[in-house]
Phi, psi and omega in degrees: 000138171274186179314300158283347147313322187272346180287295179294355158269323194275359170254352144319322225277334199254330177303306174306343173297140186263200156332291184306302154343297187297318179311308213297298189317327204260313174285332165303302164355286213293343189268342208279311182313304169316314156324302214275305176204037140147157177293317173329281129019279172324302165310330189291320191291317207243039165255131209280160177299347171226052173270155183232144190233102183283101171244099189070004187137191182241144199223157173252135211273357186290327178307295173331289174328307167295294181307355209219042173277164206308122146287167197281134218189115121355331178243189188239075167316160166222150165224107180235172182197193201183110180275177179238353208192121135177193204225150139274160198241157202287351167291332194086015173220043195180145172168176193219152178211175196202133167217216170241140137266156166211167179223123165257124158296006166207130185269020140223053138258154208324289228219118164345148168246315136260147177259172190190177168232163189232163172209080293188117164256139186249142139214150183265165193256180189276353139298345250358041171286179165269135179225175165247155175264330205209104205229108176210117187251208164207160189238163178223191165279349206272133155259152184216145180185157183265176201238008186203147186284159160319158136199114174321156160259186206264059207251095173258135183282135187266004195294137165295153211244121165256123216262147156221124202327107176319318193277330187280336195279313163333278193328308191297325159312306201279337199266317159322292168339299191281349170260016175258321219306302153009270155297338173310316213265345224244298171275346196089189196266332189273340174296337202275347203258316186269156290355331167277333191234133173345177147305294174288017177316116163241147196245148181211112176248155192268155173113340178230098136054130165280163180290167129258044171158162190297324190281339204261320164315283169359283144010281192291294188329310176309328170286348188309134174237106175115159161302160155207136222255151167231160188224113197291178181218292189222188164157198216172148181212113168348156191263355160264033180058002225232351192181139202178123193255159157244180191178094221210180159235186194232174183206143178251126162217153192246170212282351166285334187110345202271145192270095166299346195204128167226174186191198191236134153213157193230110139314165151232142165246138179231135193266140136198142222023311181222355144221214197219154169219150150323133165215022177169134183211141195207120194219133168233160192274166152280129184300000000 
């Protein structure tokens, strides 16, 4: 084959790709640089410039990153990871992916020293790479990992792509968000919760596993000890209107008032048709 034949296959072959594919792919990347030559480094590359990282709250992470940098050290941490799971929105310019993480405080020691789930927002940028917005996970004891990397399959829509005013569809978005907030409060947190969220709602509390679907969230919820206020902050929506995230922190209180928990939490929301349900709700305490 020639040069220029292997040139025109392999940009069929990028064409043919759909969204979810460019994301998974773009996070293997992004999983391989942390392997290959450090996390710092990595995070750096592939964070969008009002990409956000939750320390104690959100923060914007490329400034974090530049404020924090790897101290000087004898050993290599490693943090890898690897997704299993996520979704694209029918532009093709906005989508989420969730897997399991581990960590060694050296990557040549044996055995992880802790685990996680990760929970990752995509957008594509105006060159048309991939970045992350929004990056927050939880940790648990379990390692869990697939024996193979993911790769979606080639699934393209034939849906005509209808656009929808971004801003208006954000408000409408934050205006959910702030009528579950509500209601957590009004009705409690597991009703307000099977009313709000897909079916297929996954739950990620740090300390478990994630939940993978509403009745098994739900569940979880129900264990919850005190109320909890959730107070919205920002968020952002696909130009089809069809996928969108929140982002806000929380508060906990026991029947004294007193605040047992404050924290950080990030939705993904999925439209449909003229409202949104949950498909991922993800809350870390503050240190």
């Amino acid at each position: 084959m020639t040069k220029a034949l292997t040139l025109a296959f392999l940009m069929c072959f990028a064409q043919a790709q759909t969204p979810l594919q460019e994301m998974v792919q773009t996070e293997h990347a992004f999983a391989r640089m942390a392997l290959e030559k450090n996390t710092h480094d990595a995070f750096m590359a592939y964070i969008a410039d009002d990409g956000l990282l939750f320390r104690n709250g959100a923060v914007n992470g490329k400034k974090w990153m530049l404020d924090h940098p790897s101290p000087p050290s004898d050993k290599r941490p490693l943090l890898a990871w690897q997704p299993i799971l996520g979704m694209a929105a029918a532009s093709g310019d906005f989508g989420f992916t969730t897997g399991p993480w581990q960590s060694k405080p050296d990557i040549n020691d044996e055995k992880p020293s802790a685990y996680g789930h990760f929970v990752t927002v995509w957008k594509k940028q105006p060159d048309g790479s991939w970045k992350f917005v929004v990056d927050l996970g939880i940790s648990h004891p379990e390692a869990v990992g697939p024996a193979k990397l993911w790769q979606p399959e080639s699934k393209k829509s034939d849906a005509k792509l209808k656009e929808v005013d971004v801003a208006a569809a954000r408000n409408d978005l934050l205006a959910e968000d702030r009528a579950y907030a509500h209601a957590s409060l009004k009705d409690g947190l597991v009703k307000a919760f099977n009313s709000y969220a897909s079916p297929e709602a996954r739950l990620y509390r740090n300390g478990s596993l994630p939940a993978h679907d509403r009745a098994t969230s739900a569940a979880a919820l129900a264990s919850t000890k005190g109320q909890v206020a959730w107070t919205p902050i920002a968020g952002d929506v696909a130009r089809s209107g069809d996928l969108g995230y929140t982002h806000g922190t929380y508060e906990i209180t026991d029947a004294a008032k007193k605040v047992t928990e404050r924290g950080s939490y990030v939705r993904i929301w999925r439209g449909f048709g003229d409202h949104w349900r949950i498909v991922v709700d993800v809350t870390n305490a503050n240190q």
